[in-house]
Backbone atoms as SQL, in Angstrom:
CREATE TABLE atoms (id INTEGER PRIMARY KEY, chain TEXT, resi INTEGER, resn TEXT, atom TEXT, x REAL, y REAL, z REAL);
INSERT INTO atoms VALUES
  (1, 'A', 1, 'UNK', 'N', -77.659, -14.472, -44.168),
  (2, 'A', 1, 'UNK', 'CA', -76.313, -14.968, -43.967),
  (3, 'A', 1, 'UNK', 'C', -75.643, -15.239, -45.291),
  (4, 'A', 2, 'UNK', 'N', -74.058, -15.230, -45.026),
  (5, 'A', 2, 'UNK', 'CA', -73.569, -15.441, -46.348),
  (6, 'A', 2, 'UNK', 'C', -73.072, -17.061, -46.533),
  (7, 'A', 3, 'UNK', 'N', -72.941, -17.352, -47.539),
  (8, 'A', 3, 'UNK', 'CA', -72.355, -18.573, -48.504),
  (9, 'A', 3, 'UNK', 'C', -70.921, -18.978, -47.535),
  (10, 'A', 4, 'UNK', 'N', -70.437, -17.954, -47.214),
  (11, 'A', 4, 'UNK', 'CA', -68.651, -17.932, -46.882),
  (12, 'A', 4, 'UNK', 'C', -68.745, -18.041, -45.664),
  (13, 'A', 5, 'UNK', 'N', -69.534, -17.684, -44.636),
  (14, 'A', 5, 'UNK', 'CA', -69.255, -18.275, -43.241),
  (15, 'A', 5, 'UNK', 'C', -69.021, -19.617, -43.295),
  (16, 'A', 6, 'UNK', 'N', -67.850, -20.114, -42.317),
  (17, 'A', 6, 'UNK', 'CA', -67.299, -21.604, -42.512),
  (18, 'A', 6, 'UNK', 'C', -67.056, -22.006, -40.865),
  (19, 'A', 7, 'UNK', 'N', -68.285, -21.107, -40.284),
  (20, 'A', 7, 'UNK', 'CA', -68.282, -20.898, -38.529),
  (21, 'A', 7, 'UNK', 'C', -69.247, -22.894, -38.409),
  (22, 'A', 8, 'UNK', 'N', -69.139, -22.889, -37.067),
  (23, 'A', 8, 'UNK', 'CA', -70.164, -23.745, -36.691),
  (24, 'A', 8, 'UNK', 'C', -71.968, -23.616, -37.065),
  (25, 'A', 9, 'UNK', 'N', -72.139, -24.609, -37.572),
  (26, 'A', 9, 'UNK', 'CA', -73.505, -24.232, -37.151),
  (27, 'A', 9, 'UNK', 'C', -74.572, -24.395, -36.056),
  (28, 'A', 10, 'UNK', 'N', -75.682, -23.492, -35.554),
  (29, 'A', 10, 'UNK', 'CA', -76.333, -23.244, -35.029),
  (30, 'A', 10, 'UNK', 'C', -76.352, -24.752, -33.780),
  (31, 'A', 11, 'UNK', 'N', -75.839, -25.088, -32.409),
  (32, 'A', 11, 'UNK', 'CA', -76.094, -25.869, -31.600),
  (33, 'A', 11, 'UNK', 'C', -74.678, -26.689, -31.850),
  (34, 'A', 12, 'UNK', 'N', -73.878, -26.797, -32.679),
  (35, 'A', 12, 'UNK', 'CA', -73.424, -28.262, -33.066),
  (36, 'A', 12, 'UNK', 'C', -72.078, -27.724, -31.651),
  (37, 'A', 13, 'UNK', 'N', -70.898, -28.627, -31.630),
  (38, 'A', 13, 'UNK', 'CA', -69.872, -28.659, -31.150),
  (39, 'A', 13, 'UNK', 'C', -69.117, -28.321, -31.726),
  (40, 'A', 14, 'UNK', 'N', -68.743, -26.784, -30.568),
  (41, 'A', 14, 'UNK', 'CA', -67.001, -26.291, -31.429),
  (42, 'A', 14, 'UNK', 'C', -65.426, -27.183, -30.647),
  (43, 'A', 15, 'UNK', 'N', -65.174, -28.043, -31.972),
  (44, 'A', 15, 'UNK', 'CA', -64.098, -28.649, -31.204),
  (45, 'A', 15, 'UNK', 'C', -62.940, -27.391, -30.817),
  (46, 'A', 16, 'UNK', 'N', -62.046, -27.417, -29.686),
  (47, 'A', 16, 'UNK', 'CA', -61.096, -26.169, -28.935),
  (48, 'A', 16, 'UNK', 'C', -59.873, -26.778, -30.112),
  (49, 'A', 17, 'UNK', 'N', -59.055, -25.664, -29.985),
  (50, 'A', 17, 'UNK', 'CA', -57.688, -25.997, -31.022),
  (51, 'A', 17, 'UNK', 'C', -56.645, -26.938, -30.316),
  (52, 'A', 18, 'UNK', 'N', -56.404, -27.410, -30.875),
  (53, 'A', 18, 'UNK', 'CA', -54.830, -28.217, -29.904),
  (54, 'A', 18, 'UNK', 'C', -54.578, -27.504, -28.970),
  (55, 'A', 19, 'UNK', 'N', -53.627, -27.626, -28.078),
  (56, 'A', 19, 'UNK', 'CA', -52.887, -26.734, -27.513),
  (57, 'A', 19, 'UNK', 'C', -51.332, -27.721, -27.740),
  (58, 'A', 20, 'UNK', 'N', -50.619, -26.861, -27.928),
  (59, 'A', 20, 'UNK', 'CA', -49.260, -27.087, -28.202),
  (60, 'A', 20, 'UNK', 'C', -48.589, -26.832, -26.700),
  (61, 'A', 21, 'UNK', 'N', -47.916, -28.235, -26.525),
  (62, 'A', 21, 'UNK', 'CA', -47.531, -27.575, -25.055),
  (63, 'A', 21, 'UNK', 'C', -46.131, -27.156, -24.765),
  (64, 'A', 22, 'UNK', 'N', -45.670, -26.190, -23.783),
  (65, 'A', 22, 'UNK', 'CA', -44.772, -25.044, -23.855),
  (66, 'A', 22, 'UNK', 'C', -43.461, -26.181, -23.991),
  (67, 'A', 23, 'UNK', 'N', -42.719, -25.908, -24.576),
  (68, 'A', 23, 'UNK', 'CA', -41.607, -25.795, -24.768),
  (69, 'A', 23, 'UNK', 'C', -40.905, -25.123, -23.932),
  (70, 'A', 24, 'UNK', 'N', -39.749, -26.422, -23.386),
  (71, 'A', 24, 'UNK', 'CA', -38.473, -25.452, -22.497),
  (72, 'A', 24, 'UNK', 'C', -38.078, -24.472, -23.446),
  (73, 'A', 25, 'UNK', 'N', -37.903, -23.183, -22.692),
  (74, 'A', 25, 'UNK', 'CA', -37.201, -22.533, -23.494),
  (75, 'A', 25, 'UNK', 'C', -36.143, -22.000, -23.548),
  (76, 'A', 26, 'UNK', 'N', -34.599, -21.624, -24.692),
  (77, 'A', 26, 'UNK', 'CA', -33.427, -22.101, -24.256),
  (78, 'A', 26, 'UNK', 'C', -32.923, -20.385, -24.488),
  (79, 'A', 27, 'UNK', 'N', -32.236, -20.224, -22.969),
  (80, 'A', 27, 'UNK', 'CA', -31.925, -18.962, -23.099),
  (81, 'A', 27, 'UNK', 'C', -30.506, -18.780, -23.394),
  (82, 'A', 28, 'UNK', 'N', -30.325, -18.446, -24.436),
  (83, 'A', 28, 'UNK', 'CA', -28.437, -18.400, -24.273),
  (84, 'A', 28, 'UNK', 'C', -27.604, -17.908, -23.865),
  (85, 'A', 29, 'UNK', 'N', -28.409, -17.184, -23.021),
  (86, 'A', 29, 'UNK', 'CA', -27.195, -16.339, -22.034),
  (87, 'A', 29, 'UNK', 'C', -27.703, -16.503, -20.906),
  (88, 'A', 30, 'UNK', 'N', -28.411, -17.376, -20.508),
  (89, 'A', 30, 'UNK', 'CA', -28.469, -17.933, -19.126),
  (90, 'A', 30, 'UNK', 'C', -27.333, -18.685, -18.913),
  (91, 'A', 31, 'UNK', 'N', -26.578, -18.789, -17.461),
  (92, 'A', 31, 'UNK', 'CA', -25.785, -19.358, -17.297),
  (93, 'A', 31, 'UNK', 'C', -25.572, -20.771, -16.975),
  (94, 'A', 32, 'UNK', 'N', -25.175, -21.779, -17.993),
  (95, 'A', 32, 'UNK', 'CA', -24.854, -23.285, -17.791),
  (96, 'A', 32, 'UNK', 'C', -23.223, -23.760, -17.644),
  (97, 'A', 33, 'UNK', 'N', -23.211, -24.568, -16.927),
  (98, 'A', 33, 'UNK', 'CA', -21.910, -25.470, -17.040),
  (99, 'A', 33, 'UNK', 'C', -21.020, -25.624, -18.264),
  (100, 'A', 34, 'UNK', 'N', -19.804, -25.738, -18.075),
  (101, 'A', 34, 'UNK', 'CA', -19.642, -26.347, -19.569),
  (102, 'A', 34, 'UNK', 'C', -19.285, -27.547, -19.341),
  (103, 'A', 35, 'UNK', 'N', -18.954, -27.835, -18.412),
  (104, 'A', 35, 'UNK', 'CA', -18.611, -30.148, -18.232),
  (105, 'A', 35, 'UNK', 'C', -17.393, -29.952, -18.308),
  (106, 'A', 36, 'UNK', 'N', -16.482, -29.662, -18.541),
  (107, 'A', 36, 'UNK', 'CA', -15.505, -29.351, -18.390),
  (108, 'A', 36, 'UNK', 'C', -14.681, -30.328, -16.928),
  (109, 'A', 37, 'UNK', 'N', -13.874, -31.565, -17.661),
  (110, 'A', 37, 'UNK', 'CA', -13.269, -32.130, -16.585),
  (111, 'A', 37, 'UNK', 'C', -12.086, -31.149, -15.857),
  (112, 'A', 38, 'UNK', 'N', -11.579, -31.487, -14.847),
  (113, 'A', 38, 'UNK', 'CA', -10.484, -31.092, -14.289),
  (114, 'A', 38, 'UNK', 'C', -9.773, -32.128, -13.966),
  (115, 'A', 39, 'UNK', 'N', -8.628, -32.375, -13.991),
  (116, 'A', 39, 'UNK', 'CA', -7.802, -33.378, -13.659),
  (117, 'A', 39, 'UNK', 'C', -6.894, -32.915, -12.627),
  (118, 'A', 40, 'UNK', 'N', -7.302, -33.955, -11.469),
  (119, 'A', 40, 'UNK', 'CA', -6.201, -33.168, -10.211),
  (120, 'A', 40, 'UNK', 'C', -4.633, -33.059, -10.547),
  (121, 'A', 41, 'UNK', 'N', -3.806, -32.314, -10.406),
  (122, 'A', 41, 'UNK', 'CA', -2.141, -31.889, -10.597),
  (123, 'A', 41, 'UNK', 'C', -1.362, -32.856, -9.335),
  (124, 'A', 42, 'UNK', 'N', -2.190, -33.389, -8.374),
  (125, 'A', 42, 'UNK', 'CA', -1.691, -34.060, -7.035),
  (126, 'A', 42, 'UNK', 'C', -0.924, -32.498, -6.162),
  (127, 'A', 43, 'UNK', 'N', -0.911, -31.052, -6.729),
  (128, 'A', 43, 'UNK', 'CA', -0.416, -30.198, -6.089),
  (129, 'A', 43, 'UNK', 'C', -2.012, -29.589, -5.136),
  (130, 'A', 44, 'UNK', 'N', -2.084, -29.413, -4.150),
  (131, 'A', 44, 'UNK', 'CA', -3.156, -29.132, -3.473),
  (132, 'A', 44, 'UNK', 'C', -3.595, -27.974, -3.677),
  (133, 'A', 45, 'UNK', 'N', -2.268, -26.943, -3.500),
  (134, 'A', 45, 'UNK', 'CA', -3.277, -25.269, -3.731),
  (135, 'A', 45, 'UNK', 'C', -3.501, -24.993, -5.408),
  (136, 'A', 46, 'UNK', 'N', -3.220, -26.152, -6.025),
  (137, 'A', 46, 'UNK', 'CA', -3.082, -25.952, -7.616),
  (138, 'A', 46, 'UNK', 'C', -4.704, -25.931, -7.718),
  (139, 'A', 47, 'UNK', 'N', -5.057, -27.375, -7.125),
  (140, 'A', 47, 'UNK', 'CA', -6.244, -28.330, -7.165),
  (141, 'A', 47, 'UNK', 'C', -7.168, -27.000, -6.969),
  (142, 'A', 48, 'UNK', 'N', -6.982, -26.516, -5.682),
  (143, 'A', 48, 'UNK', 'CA', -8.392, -25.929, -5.109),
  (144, 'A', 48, 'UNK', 'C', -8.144, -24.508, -6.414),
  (145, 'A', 49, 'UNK', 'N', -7.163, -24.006, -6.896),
  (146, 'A', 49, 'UNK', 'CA', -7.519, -23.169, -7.614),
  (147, 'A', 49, 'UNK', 'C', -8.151, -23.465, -9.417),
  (148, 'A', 50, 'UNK', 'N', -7.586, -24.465, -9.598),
  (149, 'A', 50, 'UNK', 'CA', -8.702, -25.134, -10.556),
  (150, 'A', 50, 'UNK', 'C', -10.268, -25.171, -10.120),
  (151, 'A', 51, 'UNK', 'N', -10.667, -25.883, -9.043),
  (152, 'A', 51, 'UNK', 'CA', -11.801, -25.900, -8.833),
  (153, 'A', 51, 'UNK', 'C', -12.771, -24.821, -8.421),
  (154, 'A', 52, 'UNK', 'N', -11.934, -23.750, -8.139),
  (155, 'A', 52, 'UNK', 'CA', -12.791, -22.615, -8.754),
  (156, 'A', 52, 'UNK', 'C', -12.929, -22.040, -9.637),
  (157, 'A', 53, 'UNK', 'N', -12.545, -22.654, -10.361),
  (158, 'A', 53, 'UNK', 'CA', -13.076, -22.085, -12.160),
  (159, 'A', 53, 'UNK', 'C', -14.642, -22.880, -12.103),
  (160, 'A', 54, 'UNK', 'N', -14.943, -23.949, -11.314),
  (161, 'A', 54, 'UNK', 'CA', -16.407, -24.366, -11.095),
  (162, 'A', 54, 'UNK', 'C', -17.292, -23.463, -11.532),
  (163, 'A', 55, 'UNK', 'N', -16.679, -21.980, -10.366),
  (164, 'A', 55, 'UNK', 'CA', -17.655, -21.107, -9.760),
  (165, 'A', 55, 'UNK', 'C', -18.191, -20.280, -10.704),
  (166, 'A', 56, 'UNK', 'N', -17.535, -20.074, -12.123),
  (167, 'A', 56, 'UNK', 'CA', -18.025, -19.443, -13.382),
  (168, 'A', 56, 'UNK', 'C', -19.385, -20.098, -13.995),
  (169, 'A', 57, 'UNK', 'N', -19.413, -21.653, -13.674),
  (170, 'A', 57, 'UNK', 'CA', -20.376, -22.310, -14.114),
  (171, 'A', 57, 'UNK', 'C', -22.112, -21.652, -13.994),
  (172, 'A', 58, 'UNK', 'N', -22.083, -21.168, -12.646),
  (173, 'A', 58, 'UNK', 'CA', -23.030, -20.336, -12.176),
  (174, 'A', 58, 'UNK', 'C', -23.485, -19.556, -12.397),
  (175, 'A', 59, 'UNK', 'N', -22.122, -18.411, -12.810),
  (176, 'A', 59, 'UNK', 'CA', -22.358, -16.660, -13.098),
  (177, 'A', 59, 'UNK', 'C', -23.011, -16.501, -14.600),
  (178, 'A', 60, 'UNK', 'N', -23.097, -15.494, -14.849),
  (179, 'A', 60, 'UNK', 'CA', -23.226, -14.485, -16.475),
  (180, 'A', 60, 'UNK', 'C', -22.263, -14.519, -16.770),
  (181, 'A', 61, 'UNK', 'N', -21.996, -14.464, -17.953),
  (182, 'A', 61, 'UNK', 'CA', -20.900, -14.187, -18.588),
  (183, 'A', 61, 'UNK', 'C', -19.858, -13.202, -17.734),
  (184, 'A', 62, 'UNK', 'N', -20.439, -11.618, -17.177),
  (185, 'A', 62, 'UNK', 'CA', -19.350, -11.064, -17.141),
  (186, 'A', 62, 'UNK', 'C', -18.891, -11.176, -15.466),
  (187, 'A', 63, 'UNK', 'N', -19.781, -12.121, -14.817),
  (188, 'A', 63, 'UNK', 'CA', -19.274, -12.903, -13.560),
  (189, 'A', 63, 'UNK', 'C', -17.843, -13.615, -13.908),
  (190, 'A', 64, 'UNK', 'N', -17.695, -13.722, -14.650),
  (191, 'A', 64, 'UNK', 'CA', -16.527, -14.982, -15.272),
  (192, 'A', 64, 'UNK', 'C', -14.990, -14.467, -14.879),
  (193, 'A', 65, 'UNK', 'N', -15.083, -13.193, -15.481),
  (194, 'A', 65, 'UNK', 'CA', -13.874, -12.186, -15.719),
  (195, 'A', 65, 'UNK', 'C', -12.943, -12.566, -13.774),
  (196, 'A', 66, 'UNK', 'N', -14.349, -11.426, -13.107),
  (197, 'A', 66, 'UNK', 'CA', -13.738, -11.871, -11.739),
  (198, 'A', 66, 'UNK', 'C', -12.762, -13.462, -11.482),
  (199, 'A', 67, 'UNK', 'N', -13.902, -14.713, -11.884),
  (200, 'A', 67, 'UNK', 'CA', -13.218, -15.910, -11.399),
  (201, 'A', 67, 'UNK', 'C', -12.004, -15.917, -12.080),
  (202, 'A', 68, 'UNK', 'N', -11.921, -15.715, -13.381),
  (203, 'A', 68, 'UNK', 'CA', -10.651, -15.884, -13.868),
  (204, 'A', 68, 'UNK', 'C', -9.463, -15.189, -13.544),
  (205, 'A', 69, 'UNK', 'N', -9.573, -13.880, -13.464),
  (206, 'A', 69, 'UNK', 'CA', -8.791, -13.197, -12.757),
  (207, 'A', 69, 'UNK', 'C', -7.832, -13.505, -11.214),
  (208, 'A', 70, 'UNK', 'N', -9.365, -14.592, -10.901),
  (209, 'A', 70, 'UNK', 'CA', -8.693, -14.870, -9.235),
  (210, 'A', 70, 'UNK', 'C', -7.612, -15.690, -9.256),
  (211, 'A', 71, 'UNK', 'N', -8.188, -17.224, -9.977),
  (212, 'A', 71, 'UNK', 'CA', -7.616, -17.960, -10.515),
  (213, 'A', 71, 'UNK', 'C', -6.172, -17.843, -10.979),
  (214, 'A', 72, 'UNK', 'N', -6.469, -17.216, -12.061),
  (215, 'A', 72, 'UNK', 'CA', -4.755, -16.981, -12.409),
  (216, 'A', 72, 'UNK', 'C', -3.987, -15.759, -11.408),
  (217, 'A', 73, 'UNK', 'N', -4.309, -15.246, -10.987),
  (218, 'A', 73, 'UNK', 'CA', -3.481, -14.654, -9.794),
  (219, 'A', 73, 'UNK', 'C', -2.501, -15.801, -8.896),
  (220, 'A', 74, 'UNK', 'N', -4.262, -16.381, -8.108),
  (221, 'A', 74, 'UNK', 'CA', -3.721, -17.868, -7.483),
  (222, 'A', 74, 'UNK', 'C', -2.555, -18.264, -8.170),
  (223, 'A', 75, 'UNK', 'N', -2.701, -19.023, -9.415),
  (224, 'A', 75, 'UNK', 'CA', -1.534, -19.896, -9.998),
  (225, 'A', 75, 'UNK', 'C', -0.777, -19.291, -10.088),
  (226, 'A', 76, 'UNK', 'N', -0.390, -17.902, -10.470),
  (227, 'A', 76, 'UNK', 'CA', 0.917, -17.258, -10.205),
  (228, 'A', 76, 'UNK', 'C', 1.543, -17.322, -9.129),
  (229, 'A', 77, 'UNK', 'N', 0.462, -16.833, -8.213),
  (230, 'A', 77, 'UNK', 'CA', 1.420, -16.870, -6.961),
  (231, 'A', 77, 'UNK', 'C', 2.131, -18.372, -6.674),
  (232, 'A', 78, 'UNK', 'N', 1.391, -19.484, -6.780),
  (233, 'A', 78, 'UNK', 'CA', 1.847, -20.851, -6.697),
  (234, 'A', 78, 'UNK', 'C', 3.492, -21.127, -7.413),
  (235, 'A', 79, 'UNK', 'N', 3.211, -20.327, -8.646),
  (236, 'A', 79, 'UNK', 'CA', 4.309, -20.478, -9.486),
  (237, 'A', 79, 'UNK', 'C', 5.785, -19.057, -8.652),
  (238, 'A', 80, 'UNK', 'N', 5.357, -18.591, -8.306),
  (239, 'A', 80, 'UNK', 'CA', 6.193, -17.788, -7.481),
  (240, 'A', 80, 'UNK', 'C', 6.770, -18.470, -6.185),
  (241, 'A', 81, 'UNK', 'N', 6.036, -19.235, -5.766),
  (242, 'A', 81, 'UNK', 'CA', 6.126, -19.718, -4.350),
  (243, 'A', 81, 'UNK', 'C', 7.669, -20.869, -4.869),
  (244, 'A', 82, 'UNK', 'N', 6.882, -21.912, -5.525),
  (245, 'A', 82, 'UNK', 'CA', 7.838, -22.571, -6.213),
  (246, 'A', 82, 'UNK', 'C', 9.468, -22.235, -5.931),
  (247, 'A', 83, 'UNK', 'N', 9.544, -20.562, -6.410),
  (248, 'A', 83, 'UNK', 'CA', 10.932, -19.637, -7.254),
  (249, 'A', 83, 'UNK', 'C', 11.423, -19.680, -5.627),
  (250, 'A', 84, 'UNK', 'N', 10.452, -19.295, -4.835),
  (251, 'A', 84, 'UNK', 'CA', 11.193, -18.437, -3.367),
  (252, 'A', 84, 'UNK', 'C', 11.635, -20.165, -2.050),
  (253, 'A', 85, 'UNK', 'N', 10.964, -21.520, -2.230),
  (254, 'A', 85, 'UNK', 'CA', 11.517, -22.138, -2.114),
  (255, 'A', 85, 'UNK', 'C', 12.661, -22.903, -2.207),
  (256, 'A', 86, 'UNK', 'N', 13.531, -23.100, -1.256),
  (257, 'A', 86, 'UNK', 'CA', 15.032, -23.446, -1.169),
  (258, 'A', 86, 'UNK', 'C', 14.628, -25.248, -1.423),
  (259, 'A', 87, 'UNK', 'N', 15.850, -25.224, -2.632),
  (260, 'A', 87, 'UNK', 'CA', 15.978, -26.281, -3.107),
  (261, 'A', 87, 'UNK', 'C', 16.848, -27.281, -2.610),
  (262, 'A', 88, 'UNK', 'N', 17.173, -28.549, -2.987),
  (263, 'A', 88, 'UNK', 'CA', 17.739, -29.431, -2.198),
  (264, 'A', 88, 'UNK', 'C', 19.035, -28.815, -2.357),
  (265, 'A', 89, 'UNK', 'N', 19.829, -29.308, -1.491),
  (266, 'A', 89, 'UNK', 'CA', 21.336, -28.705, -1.547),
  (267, 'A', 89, 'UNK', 'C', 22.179, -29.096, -2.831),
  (268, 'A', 90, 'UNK', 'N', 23.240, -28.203, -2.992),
  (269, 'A', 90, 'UNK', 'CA', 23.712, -28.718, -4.270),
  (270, 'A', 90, 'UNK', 'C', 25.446, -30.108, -3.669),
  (271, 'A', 91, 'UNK', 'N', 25.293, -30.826, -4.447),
  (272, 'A', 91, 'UNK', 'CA', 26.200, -31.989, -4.246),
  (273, 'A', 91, 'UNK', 'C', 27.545, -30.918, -4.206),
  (274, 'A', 92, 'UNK', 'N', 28.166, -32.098, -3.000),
  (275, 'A', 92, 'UNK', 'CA', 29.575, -31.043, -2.845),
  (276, 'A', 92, 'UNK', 'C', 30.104, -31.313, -4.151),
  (277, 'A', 93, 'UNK', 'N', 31.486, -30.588, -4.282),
  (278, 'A', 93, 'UNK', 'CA', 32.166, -30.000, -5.720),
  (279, 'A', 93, 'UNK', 'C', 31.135, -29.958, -6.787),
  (280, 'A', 94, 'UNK', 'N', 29.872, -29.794, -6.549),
  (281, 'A', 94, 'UNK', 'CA', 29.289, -29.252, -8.068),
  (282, 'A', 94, 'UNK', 'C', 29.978, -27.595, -8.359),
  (283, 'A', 95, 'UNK', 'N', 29.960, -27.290, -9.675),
  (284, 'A', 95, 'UNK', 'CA', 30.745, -25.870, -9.668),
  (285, 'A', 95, 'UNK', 'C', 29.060, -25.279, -9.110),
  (286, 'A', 96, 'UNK', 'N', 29.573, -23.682, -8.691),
  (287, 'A', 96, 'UNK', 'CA', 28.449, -22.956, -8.817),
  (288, 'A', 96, 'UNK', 'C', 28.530, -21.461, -9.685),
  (289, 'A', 97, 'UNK', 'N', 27.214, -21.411, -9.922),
  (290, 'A', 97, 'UNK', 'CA', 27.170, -20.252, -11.158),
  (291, 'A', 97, 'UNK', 'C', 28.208, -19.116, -10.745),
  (292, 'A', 98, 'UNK', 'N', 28.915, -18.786, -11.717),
  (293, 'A', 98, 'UNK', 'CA', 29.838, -17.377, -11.457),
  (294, 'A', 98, 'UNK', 'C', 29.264, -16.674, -12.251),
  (295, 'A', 99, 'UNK', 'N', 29.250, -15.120, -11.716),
  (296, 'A', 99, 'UNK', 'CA', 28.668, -13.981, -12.539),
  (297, 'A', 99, 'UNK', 'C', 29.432, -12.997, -12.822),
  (298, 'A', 100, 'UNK', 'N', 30.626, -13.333, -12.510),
  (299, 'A', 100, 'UNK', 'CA', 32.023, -12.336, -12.893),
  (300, 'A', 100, 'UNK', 'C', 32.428, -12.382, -14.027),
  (301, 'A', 101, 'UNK', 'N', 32.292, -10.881, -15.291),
  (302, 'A', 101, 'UNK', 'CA', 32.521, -10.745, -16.057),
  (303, 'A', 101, 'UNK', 'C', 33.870, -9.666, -16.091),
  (304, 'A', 102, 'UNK', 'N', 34.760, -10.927, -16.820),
  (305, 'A', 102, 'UNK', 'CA', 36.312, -10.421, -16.614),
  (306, 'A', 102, 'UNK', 'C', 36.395, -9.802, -17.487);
């Protein structure tokens, strides 16, 4: 035998190595939350279309595109709805817009 073996000797006890134990491990493109408050508008179809921006929380990244897309559709249309609603009446003798170009 040589000088340089630095093994156990003959009968004794091999102590086992640590074991290091696993570590969560952090995937970054797994999909997490971002915490992200929402603050209700008190407008209802506003509300529920905010709160599906939730639903990105869930997806992959390119799940996202869809929600957002929906989303702002939604709020457009909201913001359209707004335009096509008749407003309170206008006070008698207010003038009203003329579009006659003399």
């Amino acid at each position: 035998m040589s000088d340089s073996y630095a093994g156990p000797d003959e009968g004794e006890a091999v102590a086992p190595e640590p074991q290091v134990p696993d570590e969560p491990s952090y995937d970054p493109a797994a999909p997490a939350p971002l915490g992200v408050e929402r603050t209700p508008t008190g407008n209802a179809e506003v509300d529920a279309r905010l709160a599906r921006l939730g639903d990105a929380d869930h997806l992959a990244t390119d799940g996202h595109v869809e929600v957002y897309e929906d989303v702002h559709q939604g709020l457009r249309d909201a913001l359209t709805a707004l335009d096509a609603r008749p407003g309170p009446p206008a006070p008698p003798g207010a003038p009203t817009p003329s579009y006659n170009r003399s």
